[in-house]
N, C-alpha and C positions, 0 to 999 in steps of 0.2 A: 404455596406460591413458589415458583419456580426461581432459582437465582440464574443473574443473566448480568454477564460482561457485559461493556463499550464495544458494539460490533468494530469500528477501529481501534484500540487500544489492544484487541485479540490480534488482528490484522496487524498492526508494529509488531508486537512481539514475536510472534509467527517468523516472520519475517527477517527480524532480528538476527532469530535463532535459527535459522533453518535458509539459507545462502540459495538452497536449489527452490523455496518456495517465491523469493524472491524473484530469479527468472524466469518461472512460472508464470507471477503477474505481469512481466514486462512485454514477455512476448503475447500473454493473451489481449494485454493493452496494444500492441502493434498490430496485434490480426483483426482487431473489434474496427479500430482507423483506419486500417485497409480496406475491410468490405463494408466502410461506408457509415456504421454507428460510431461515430465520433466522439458523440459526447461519454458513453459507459466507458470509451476506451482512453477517455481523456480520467474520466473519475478513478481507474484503476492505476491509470500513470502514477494519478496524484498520492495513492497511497503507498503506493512503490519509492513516490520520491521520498515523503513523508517520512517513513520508513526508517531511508537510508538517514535521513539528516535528525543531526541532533544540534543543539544549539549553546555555547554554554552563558551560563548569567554571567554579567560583568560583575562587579565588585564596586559600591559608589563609595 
């Protein structure tokens, strides 16, 4: 049996670590909402933003 990441969890990190793959996905998310595929261009933002943002835990 083959081992296999979280296809986004690879996607963050990537992403993370690598600045120029970042605007890779952004602008291929800008050019999918240009010519009209929307929604793959929205799903690819979303992982872009994803991405970028991190969250921290409060403290109760």
């Amino acid at each position: 049996m083959a081992l296999t990441k979280d296809f986004h969890e690879s996607i963050r990190k990537r992403a993370q670590e690598e600045p120029r793959f970042r605007t890779a996905l952004l602008r291929e998310a800008i050019e999918l909402m240009h010519s009209g595929d929307e929604k793959t261009g929205r799903a690819i933002l979303r992982n872009d933003i994803n991405a970028k943002l991190t969250f921290k835990r409060r403290k109760a």
